[in-house]
Backbone as ProteinMPNN parsed JSONL, in Angstrom:
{"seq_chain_A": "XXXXXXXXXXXXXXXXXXXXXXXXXXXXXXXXXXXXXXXXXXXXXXXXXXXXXXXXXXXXXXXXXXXXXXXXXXXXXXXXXXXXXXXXXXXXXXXXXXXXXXXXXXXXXXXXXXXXXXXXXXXXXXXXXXXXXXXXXXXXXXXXXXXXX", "coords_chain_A": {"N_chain_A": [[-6.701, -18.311, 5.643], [-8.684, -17.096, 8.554], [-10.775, -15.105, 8.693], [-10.783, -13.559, 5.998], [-10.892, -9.971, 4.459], [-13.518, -9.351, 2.224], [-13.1, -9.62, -1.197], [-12.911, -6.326, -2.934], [-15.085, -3.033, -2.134], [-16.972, -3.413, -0.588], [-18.177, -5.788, 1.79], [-16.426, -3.669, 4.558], [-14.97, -5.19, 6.223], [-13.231, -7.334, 8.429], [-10.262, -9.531, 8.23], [-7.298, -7.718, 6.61], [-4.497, -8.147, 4.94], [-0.943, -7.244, 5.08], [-0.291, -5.031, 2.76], [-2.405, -5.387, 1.248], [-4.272, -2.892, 0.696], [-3.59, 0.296, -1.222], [-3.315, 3.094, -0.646], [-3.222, 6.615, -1.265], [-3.375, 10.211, -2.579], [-5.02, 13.021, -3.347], [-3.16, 14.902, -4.482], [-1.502, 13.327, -5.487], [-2.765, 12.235, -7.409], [-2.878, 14.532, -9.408], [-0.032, 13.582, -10.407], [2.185, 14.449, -13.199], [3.807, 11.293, -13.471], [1.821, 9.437, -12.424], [-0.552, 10.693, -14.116], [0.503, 9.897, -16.517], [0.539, 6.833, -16.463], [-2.154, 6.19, -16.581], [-3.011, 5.674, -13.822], [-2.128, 3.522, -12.607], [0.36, 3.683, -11.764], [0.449, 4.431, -8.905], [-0.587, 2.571, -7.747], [1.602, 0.417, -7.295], [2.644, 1.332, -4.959], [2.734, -0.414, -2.423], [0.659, 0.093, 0.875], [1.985, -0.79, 3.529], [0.693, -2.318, 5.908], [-1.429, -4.134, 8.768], [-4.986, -5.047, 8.799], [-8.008, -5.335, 10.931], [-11.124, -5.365, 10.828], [-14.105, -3.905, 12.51], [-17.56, -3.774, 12.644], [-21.093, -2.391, 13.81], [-22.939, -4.557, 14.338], [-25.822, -4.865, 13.551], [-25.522, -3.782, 10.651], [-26.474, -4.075, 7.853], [-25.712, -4.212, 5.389], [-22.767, -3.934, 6.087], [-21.89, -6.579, 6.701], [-20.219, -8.011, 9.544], [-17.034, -9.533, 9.829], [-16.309, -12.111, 11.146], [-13.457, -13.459, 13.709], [-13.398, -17.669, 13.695], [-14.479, -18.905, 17.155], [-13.251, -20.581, 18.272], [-10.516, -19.521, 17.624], [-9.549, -17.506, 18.838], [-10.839, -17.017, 21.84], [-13.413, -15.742, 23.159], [-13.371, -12.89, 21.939], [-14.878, -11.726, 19.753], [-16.921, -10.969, 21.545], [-15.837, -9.292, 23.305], [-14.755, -7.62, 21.25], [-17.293, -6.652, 20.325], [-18.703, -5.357, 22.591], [-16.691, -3.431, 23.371], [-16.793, -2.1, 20.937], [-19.285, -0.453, 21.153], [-18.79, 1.01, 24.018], [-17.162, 2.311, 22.9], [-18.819, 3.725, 20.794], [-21.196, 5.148, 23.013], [-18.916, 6.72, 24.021], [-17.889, 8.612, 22.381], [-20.788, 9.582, 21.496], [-21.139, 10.973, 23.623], [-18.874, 12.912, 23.982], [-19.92, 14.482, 21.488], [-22.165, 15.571, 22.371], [-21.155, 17.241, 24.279], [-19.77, 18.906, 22.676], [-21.95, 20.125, 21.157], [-23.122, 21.551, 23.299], [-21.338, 23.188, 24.167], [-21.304, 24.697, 21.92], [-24.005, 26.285, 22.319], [-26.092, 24.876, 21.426], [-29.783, 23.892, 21.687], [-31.044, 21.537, 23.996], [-32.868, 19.57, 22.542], [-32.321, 20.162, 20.194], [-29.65, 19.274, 20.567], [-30.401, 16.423, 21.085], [-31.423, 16.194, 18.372], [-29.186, 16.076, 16.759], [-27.226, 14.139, 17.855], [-29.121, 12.032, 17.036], [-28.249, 11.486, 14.238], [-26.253, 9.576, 14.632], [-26.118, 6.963, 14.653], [-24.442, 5.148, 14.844], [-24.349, 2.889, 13.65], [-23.371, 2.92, 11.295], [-20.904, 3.01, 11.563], [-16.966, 2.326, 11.967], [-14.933, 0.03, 13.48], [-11.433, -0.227, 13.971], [-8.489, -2.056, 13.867], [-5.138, -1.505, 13.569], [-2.378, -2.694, 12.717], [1.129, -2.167, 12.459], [3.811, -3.781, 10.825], [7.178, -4.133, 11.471], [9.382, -2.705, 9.311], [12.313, -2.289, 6.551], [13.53, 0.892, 6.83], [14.738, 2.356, 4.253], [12.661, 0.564, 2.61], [11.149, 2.82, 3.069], [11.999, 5.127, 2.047], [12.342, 4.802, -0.238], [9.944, 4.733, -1.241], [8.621, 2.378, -2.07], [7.188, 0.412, -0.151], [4.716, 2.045, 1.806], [3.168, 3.709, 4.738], [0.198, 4.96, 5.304], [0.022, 6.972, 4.11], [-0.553, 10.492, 3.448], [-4.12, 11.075, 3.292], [-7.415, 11.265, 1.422], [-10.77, 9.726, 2.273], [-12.507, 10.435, 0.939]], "CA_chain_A": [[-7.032, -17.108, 6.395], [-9.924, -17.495, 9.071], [-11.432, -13.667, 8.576], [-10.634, -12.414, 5.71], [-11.34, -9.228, 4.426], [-13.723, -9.681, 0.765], [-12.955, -8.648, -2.728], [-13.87, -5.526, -3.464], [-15.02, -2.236, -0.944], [-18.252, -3.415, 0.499], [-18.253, -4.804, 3.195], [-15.364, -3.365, 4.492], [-15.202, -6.084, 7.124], [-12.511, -8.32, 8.737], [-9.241, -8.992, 8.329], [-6.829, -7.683, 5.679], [-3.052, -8.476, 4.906], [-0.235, -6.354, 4.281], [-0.278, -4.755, 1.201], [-4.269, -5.422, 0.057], [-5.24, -1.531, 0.438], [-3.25, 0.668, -1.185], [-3.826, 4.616, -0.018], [-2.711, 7.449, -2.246], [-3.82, 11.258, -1.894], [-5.694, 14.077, -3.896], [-2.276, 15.578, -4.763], [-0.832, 12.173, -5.587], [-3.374, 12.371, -9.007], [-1.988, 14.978, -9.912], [1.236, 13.953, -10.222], [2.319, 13.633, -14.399], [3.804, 9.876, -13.412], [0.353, 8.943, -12.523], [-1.76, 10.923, -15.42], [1.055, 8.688, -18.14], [0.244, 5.633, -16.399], [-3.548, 5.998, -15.873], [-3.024, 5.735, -11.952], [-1.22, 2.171, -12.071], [1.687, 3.935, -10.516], [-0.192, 4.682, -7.631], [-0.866, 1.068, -6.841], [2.895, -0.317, -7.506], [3.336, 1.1, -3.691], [2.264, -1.493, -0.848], [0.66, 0.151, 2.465], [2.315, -2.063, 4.533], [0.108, -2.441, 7.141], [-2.471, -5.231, 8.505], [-5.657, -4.146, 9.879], [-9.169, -6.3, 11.565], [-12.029, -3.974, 11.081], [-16.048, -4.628, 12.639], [-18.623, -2.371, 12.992], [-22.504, -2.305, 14.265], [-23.842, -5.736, 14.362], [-27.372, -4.305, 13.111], [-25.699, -3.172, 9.751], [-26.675, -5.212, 6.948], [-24.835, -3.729, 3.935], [-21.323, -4.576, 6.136], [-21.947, -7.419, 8.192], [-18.979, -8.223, 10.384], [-16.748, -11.18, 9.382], [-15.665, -12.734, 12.907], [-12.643, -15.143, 13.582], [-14.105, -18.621, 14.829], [-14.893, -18.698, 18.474], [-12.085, -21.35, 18.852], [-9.617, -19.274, 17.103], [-9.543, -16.336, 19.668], [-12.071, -17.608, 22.479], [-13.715, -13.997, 23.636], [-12.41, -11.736, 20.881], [-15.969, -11.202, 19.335], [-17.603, -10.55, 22.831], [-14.97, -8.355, 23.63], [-15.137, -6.344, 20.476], [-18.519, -6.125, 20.048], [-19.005, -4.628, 23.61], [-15.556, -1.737, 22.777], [-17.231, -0.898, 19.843], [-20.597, 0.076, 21.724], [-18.469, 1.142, 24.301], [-16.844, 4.124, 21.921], [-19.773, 4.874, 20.308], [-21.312, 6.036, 23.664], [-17.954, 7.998, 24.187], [-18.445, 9.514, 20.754], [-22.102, 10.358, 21.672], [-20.949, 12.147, 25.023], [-17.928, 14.004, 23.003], [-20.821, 15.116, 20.826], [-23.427, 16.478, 23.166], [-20.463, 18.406, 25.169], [-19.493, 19.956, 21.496], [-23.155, 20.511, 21.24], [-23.201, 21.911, 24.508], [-20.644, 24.082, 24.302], [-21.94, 25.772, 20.851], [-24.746, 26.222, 22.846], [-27.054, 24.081, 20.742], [-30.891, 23.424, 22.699], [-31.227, 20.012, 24.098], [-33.791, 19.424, 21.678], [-31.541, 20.233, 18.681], [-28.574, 18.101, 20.284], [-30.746, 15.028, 20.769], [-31.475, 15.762, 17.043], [-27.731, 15.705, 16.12], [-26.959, 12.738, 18.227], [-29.545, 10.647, 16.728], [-27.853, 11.233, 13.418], [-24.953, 9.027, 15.083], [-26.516, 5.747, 15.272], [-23.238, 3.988, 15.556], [-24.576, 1.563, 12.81], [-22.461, 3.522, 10.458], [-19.356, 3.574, 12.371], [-16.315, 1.281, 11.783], [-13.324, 0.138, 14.511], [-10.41, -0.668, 12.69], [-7.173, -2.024, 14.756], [-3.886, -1.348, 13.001], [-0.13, -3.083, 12.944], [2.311, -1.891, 11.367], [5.006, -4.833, 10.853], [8.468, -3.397, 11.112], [10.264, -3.282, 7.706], [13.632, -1.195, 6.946], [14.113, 2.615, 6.542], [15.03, 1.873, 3.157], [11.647, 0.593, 1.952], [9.942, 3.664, 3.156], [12.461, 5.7, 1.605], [12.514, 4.923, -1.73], [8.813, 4.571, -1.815], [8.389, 0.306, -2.213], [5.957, 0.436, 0.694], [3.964, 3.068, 2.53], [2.661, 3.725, 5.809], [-0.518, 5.46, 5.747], [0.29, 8.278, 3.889], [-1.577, 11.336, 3.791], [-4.616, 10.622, 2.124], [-8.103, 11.255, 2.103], [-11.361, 8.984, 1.977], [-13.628, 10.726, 0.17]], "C_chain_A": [[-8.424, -17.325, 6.999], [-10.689, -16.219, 9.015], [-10.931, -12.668, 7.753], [-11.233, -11.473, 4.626], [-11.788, -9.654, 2.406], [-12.775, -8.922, -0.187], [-13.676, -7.373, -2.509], [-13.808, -4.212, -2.159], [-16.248, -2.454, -0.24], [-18.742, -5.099, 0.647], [-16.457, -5.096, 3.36], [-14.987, -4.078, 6.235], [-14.069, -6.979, 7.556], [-11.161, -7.993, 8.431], [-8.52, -8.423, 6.774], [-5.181, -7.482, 5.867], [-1.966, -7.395, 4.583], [0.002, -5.927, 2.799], [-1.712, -4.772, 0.248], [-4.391, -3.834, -0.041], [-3.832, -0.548, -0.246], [-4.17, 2.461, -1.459], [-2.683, 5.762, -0.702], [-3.918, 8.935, -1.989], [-4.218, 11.74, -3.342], [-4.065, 14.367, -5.017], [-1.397, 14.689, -5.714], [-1.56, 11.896, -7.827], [-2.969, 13.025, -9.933], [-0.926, 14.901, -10.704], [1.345, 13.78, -12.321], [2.445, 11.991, -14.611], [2.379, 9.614, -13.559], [-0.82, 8.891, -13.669], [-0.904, 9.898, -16.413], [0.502, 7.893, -17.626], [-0.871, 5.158, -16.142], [-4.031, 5.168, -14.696], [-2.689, 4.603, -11.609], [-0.234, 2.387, -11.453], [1.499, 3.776, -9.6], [-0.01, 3.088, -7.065], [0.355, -0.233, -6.841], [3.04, -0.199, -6.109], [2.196, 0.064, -2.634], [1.326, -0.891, 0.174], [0.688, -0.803, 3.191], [1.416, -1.885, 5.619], [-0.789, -3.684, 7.032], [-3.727, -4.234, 9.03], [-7.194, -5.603, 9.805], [-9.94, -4.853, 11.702], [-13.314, -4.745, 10.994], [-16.528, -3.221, 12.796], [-19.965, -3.065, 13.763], [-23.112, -3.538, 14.044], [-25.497, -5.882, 13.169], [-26.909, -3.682, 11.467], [-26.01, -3.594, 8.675], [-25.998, -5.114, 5.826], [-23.215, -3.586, 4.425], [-21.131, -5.279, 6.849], [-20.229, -7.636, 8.569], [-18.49, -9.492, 10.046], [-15.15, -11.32, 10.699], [-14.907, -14.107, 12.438], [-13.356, -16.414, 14.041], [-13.68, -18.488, 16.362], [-13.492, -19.442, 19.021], [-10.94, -20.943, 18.653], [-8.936, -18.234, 18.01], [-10.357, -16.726, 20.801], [-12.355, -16.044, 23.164], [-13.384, -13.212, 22.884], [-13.849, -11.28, 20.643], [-16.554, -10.372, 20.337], [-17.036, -9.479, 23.214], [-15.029, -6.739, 22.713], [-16.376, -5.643, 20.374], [-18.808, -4.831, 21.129], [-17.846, -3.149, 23.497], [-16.315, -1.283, 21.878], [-18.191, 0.178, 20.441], [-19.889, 1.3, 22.514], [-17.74, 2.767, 23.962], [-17.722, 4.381, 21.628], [-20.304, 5.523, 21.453], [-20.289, 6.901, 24.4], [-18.105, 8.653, 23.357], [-19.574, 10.312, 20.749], [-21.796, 11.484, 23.054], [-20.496, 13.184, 24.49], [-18.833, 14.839, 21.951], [-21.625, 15.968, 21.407], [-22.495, 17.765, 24.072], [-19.972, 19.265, 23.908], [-20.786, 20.495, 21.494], [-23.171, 21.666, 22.12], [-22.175, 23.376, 24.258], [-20.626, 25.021, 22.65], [-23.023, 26.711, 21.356], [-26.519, 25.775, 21.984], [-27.648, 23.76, 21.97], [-30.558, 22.27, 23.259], [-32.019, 19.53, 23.005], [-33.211, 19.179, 20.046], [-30.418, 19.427, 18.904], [-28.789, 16.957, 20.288], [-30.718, 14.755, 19.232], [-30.061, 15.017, 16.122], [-27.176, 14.83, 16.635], [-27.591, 11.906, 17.429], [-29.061, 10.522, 14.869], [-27.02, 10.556, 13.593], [-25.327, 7.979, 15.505], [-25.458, 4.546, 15.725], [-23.265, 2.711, 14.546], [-24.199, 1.696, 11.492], [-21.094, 3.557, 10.6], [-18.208, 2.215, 11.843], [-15.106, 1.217, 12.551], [-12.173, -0.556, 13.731], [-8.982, -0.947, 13.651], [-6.214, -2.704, 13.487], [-3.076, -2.695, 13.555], [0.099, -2.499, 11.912], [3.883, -2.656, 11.353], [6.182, -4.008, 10.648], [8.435, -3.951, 9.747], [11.298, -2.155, 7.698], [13.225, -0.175, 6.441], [13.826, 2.774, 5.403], [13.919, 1.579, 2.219], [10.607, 1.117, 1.888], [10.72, 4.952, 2.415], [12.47, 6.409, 0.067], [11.306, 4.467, -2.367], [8.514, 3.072, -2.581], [7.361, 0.118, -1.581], [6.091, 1.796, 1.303], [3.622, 2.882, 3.779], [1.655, 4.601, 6.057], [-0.057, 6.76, 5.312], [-1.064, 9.077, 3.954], [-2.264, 11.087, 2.842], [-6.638, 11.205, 2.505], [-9.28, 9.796, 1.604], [-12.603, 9.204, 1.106], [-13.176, 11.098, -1.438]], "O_chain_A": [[-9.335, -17.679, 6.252], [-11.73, -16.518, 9.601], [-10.653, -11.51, 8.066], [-12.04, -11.987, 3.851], [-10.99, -10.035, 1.55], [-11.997, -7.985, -0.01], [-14.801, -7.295, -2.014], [-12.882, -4.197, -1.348], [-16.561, -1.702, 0.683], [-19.502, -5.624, -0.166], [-15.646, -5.889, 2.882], [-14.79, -3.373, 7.225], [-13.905, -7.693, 6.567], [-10.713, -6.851, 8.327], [-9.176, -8.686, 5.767], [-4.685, -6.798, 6.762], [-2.273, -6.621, 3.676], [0.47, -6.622, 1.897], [-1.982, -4.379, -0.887], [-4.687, -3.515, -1.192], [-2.833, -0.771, 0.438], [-5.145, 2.81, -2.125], [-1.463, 5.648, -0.583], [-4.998, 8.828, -1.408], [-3.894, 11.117, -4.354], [-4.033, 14.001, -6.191], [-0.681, 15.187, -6.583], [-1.032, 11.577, -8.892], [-2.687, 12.596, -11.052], [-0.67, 15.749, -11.559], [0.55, 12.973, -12.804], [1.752, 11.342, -15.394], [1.808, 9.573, -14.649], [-1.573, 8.002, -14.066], [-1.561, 9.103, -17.085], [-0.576, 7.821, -18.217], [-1.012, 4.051, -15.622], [-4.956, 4.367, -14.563], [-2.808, 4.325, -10.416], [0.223, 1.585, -10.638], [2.21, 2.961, -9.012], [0.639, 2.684, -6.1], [0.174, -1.41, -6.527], [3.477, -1.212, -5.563], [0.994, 0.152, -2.386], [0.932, -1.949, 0.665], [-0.225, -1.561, 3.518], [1.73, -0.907, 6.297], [-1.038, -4.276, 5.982], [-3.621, -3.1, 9.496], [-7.33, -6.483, 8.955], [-9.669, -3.797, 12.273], [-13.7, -5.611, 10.21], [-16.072, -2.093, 12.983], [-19.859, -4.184, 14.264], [-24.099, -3.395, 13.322], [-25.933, -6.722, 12.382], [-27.827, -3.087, 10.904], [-25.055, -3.019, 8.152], [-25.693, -6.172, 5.275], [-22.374, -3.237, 3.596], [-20.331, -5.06, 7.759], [-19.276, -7.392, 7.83], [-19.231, -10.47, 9.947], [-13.995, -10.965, 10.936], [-15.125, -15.054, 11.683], [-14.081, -16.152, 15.001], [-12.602, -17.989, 16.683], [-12.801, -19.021, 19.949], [-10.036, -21.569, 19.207], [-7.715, -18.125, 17.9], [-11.297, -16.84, 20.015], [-11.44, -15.352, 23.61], [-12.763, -12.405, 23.576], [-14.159, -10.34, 21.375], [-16.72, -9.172, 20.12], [-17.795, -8.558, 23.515], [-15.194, -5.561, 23.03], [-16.55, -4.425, 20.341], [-19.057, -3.676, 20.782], [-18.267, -1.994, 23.552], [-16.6, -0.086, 21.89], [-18.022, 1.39, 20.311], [-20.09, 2.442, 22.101], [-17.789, 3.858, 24.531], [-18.004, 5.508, 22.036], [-20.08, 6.728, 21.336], [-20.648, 7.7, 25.265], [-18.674, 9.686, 23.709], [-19.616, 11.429, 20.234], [-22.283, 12.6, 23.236], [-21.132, 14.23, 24.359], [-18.374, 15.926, 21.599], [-21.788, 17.102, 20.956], [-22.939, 18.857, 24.427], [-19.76, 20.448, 24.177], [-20.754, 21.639, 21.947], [-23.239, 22.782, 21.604], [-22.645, 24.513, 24.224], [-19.848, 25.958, 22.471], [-23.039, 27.86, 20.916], [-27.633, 26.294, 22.05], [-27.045, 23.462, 23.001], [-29.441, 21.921, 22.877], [-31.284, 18.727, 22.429], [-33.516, 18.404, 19.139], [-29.952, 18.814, 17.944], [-27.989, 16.163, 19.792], [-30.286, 13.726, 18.712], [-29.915, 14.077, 15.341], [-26.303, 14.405, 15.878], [-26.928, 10.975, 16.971], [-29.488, 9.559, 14.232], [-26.414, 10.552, 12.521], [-25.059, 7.717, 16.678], [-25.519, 3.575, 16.479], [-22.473, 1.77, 14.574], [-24.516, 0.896, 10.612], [-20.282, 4.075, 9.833], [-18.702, 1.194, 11.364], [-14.258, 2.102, 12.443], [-12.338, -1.446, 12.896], [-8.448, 0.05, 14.136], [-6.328, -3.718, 12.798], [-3.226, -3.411, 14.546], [-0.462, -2.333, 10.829], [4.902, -2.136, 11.807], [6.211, -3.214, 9.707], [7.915, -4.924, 9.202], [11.297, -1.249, 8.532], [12.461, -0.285, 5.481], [12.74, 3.302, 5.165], [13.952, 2.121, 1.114], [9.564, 0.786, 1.325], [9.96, 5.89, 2.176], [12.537, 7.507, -0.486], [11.246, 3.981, -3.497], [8.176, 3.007, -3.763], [6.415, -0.353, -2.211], [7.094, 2.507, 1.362], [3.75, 1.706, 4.118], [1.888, 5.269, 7.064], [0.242, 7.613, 6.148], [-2.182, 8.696, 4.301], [-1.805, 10.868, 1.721], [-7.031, 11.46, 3.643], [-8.89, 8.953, 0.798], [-13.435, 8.39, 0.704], [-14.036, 11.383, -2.271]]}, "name": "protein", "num_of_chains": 1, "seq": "XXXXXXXXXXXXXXXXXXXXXXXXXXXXXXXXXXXXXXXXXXXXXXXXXXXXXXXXXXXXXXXXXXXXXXXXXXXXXXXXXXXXXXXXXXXXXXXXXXXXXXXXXXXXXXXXXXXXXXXXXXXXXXXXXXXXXXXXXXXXXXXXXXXXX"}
């Protein structure tokens, strides 16, 4: 694997394979299964998915783990500049929420510059077909509802 994603949750960087993350909900703790099996159930299901995730260049606690240059030729260059790219869409979409609270200028520069972008993370999905069948009977997942905090 030429980028992939570490052990562990920090940094949450590069690539990762079908089946490394598995995503489970609030409600999902709950459940009795789960409390008997002190939450190993939970992680019997898959989220099938892959995903390539960078962020902010400047972040030091998740540096970015890039394919080689020869492996993709432009991929880095490319991303780097989309990421930027959203964050000043993100900062616009902010100042017109701003704006339309009717927050000062003064107070929405403030709340922009909490949005340095060097926090942020782009994350591009697949989702590999697989049958009906193994979303059915709960084998693999797709991003269930879940949260991150």
């Amino acid at each position: 694997m030429k980028a992939p994603h570490p052990e562990g949750p920090i940094p949450h960087r590069g690539y990762s394979y079908p089946g490394l993350e598995k995503v489970y909900s609030k409600q999902d703790l709950d459940d009795d299964q789960v409390k008997s099996s002190g939450g190993q159930s939970l992680r019997q299901i898959m989220d099938y998915k892959e995903s390539y995730e960078i962020g902010s260049q400047d972040n030091p606690n998740q540096p970015n783990i890039w394919l080689p240059e020869e492996t993709l030729p432009g991929f880095r260059d490319f991303m780097t500049k989309f990421y930027w790219n959203l964050d000043r869409t993100a900062r616009l979409i902010l100042k017109a929420i701003c704006q339309s609270l009717g927050i000062t200028p003064a107070e929405q520069e403030q709340v922009v510059q909490l949005h340095s972008g060097h926090n942020n993370q782009l994350r591009l999905l697949h989702y590999p077909s697989t049958p009906a069948e193994q979303l059915e009977t709960m084998v693999l997942a797709r991003m269930p509802a879940h949260t991150d905090f």
